[in-house]
VOGU-3710 file (C-alpha; in Angstrom, 3 decimals, decimal comma):
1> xxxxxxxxxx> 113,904/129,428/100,675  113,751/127,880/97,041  110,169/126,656/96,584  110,592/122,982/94,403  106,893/122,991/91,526  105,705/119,713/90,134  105,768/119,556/86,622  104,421/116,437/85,046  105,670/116,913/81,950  109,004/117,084/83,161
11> xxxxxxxxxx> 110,622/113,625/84,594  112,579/113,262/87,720  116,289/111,973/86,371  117,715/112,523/89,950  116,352/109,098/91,118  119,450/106,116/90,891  118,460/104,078/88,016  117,485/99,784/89,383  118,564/97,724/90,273  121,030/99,603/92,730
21> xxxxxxxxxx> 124,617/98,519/92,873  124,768/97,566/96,256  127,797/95,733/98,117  125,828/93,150/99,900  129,110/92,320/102,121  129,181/96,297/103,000  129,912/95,750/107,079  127,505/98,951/107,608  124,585/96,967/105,524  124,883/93,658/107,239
31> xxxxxxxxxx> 124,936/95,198/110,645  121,761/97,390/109,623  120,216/94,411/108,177  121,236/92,188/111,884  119,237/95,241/113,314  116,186/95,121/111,297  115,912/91,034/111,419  116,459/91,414/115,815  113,725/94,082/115,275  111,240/92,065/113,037
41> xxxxxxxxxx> 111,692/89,310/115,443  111,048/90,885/118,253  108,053/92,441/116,826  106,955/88,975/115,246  107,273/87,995/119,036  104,877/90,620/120,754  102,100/90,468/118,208  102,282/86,823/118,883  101,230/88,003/122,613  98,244/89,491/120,958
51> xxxxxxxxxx> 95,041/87,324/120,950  93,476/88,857/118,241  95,835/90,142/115,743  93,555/91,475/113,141  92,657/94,872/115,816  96,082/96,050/114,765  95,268/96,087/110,708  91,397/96,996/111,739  92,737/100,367/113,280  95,416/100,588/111,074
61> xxxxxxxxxx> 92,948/100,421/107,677  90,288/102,952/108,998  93,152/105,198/110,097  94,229/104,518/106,314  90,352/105,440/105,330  90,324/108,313/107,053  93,470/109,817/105,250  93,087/108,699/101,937  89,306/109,951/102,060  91,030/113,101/103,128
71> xxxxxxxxxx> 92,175/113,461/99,879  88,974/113,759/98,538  87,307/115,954/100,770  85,757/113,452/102,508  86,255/113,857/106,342  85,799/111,856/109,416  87,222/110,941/112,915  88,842/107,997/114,142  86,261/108,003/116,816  82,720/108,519/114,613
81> xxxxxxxxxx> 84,481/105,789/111,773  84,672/103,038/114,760  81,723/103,904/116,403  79,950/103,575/112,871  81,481/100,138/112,661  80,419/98,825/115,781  76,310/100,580/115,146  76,921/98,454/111,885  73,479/100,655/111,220  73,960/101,872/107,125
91> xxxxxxxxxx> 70,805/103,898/106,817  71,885/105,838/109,837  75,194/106,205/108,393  76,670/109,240/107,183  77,999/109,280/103,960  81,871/110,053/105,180  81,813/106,646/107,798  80,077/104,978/104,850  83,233/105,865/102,721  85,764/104,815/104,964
101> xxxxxxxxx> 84,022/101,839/106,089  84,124/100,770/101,830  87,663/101,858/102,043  88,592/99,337/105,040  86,675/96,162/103,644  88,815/97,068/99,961  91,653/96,864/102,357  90,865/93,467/103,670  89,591/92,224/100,245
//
């Protein structure tokens, strides 16, 4: 199996150059394109069934926390980052929760 380094000093010239010459009256794009607007609609539609819409980007930002915090040897649970929320209790905090917590409100800022 052929392993693939990084090597910042060397650029990637594989990727197309932009804008992309695209045939905008391709018959395979506009039917993908009917696709994705049915399937933004329909999911426009059901998170209009939510009432509160902002618990989808609250779970989906200290998800995001979680992972990029990852990165940085910071770790945490799904679980201990909500229940840290809802304590809302900084002193008792630990450090990781504290982290991703900073991370969601940057999100929503």
């Amino acid at each position: 199996m052929k392993t693939h380094h990084f090597d910042p000093k060397q650029p990637n010239n594989s990727m197309p150059k932009l804008p992309l010459e695209l045939d905008l009256l391709d018959p395979q794009l506009l039917v993908q394109l009917n696709k994705t607007n049915i399937a933004l609609a329909t999911l426009n539609g059901n998170a209009n069934r939510i009432p509160n819409q902002k618990i989808l980007i609250e779970f989906s930002s200290i998800k995001e926390g979680i992972f990029s915090n990852q990165v940085e040897n910071i770790h945490t649970t799904i679980e201990e980052a909500f229940i840290a929320e809802l304590s809302n209790n900084k002193q008792k905090m630990s450090k990781e929760n504290k982290e991703t917590l900073h991370y969601k409100d940057a999100i929503f800022f």
